[in-house]
C-alpha positions as CSV (number, residue, x, y, z in Angstrom):
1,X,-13.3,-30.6,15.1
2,X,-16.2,-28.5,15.5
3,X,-17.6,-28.8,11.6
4,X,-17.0,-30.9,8.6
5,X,-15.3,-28.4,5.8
6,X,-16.9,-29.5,2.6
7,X,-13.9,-28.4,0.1
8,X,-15.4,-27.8,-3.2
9,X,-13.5,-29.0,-6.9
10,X,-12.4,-25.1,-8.2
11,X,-12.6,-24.5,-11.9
12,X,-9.6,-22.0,-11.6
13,X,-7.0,-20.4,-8.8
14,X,-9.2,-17.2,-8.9
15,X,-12.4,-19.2,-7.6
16,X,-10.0,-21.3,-5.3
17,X,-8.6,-17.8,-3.8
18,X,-12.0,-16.4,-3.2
19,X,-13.8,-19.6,-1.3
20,X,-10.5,-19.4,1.1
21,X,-10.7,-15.8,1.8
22,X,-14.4,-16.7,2.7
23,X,-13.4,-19.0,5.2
24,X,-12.6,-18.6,9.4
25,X,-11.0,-21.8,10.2
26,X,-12.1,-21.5,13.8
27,X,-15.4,-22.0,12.8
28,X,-14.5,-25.7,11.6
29,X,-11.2,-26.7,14.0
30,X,-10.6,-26.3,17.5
31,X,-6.5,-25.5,18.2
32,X,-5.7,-29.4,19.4
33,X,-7.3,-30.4,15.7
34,X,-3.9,-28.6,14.6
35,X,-0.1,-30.2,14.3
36,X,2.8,-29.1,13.4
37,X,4.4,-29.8,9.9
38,X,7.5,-28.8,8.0
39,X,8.7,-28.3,4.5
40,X,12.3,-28.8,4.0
41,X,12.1,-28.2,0.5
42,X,9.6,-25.9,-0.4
43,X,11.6,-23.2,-2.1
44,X,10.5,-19.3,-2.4
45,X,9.4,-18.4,-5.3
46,X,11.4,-16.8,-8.0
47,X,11.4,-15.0,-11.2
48,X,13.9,-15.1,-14.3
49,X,15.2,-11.7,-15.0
50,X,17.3,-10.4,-17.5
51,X,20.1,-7.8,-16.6
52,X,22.8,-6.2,-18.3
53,X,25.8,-5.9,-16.6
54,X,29.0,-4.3,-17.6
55,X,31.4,-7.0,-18.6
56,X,33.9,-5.3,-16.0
57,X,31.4,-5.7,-13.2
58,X,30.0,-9.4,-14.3
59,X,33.8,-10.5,-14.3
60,X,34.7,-9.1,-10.7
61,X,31.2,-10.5,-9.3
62,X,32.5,-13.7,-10.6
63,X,36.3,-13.2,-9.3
64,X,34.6,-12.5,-5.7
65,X,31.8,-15.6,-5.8
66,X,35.1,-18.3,-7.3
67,X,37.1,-16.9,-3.9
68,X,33.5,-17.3,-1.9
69,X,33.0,-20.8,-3.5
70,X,29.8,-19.6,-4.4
71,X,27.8,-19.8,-7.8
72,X,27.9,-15.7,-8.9
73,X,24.3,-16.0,-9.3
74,X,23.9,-16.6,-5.5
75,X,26.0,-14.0,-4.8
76,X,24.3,-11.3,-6.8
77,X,21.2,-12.1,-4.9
78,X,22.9,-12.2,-1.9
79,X,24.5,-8.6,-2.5
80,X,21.0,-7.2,-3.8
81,X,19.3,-8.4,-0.8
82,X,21.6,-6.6,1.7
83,X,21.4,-3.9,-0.3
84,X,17.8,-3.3,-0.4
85,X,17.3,-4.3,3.4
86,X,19.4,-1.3,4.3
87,X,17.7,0.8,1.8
88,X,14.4,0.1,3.3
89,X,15.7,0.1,7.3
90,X,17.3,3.5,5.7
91,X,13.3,4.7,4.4
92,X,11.7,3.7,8.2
């Protein structure tokens, strides 16, 4: 450790985010100060949306995620994210 960080109490996120943009970590840890960690269940973050669907489409969605054994919610994401990575490989 090169220098000790003095980490101050933040009155909000905003303040938080600005003292860490301010910051070069170099100048307070050398690379064998580091270790390697994991978070197993650290989720991404997600938002609640609201869609209409046609009650045709919602019911074959659900047909396709009961023979997937899959919740239809998980397979709607799963679907949209395909779909929109081969939209944007398509824009490149």
């Amino acid at each position: 450790m090169k220098k000790k960080l003095n980490i101050p109490r933040f009155k909000n996120e905003e303040r938080e985010r600005e003292f860490w943009s301010k910051i070069n970590l170099s100048d307070y840890f050398e690379p064998v100060d580091f270790e390697n960690v994991s978070f197993p269940n650290l989720k991404p973050s997600t938002e609640t949306i609201s869609l209409r669907l046609p009650e045709r489409l919602l019911s074959q969605i659900k047909i396709l995620a009961n023979r997937m054994d899959l919740p239809y919610q998980s397979l709607m994401k799963v679907f949209l994210a395909e779909r929109v990575e081969r939209e944007m490989n398509l824009k490149k």
